[in-house]
N, C-alpha and C positions, 0 to 999 in steps of 0.2 A: 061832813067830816073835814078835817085839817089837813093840810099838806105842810114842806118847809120847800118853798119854791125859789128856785134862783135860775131868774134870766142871765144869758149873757149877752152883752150889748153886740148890736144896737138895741136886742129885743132889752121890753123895762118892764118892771111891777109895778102892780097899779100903786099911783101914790109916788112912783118915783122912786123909790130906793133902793139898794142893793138887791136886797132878798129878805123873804120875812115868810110868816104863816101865812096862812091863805085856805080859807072855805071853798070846798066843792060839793058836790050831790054824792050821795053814800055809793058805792059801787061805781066810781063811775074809769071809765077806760082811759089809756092814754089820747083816743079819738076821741073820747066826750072830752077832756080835757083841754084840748088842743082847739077843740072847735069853741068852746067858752072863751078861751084866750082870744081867737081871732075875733070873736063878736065882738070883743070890750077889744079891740082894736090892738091888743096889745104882743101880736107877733110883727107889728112893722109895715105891714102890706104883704108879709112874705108869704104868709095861709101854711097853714098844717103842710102841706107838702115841700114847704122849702126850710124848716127845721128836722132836727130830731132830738129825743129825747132818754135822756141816762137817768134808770131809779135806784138811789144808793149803789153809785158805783157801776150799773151795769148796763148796757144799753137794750132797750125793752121795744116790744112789737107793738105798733097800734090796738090790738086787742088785750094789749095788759091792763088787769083790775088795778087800779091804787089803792091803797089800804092807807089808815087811820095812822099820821106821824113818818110818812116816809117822807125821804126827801129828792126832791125832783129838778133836775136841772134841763133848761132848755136852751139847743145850742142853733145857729145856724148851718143848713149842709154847708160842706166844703166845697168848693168852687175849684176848678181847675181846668186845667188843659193840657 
C-alpha cells in the first residue's frame, strides 16, 4: 500500500527529498512502520523511540493501522528541560 510521507528534518526520505509516496506492507502499524524507517537508516540514529508520529493531522499510538493514501508526518520528540 502507499502512504504520503514527510519527514521533518534532520530525519530525510529516501532519495532525499522533501516528502513524497512511499510503499509499505498492507496493514502495517505505526511500529511496523517506524521500525522499516529505522532499518533503511532513515530516523537519523534517533530509533522509533526518539520520534513521533502525526496521521492526517492527528497524533496516533504505535498500535495504529495505516491505511491506503494517508498521510503521515514524522517529527523529532521535543527535547527540553
Amino acid at each position: 500500500m502507499h502512504i504520503y510521507f514527510k519527514p521533518y528534518s534532520p530525519l530525510t526520505f529516501p532519495g532525499g527529498q522533501g516528502d513524497g509516496k512511499m510503499e509499505i506492507q498492507d496493514d502495517a502499524s505505526v511500529a511496523d512502520f517506524l521500525q522499516f524507517l529505522d532499518e533503511h537508516g532513515l530516523l537519523g540514529g534517533y530509533g522509533p523511540q526518539g520520534v513521533f508520529v502525526i496521521v492526517e493531522n492527528c497524533a496516533v499510538r504505535m498500535d495504529y493501522i495505516l491505511r491506503e493514501g494517508q498521510a503521515v508526518k514524522v517529527l523529532l520528540q521535543p527535547q527540553g528541560g
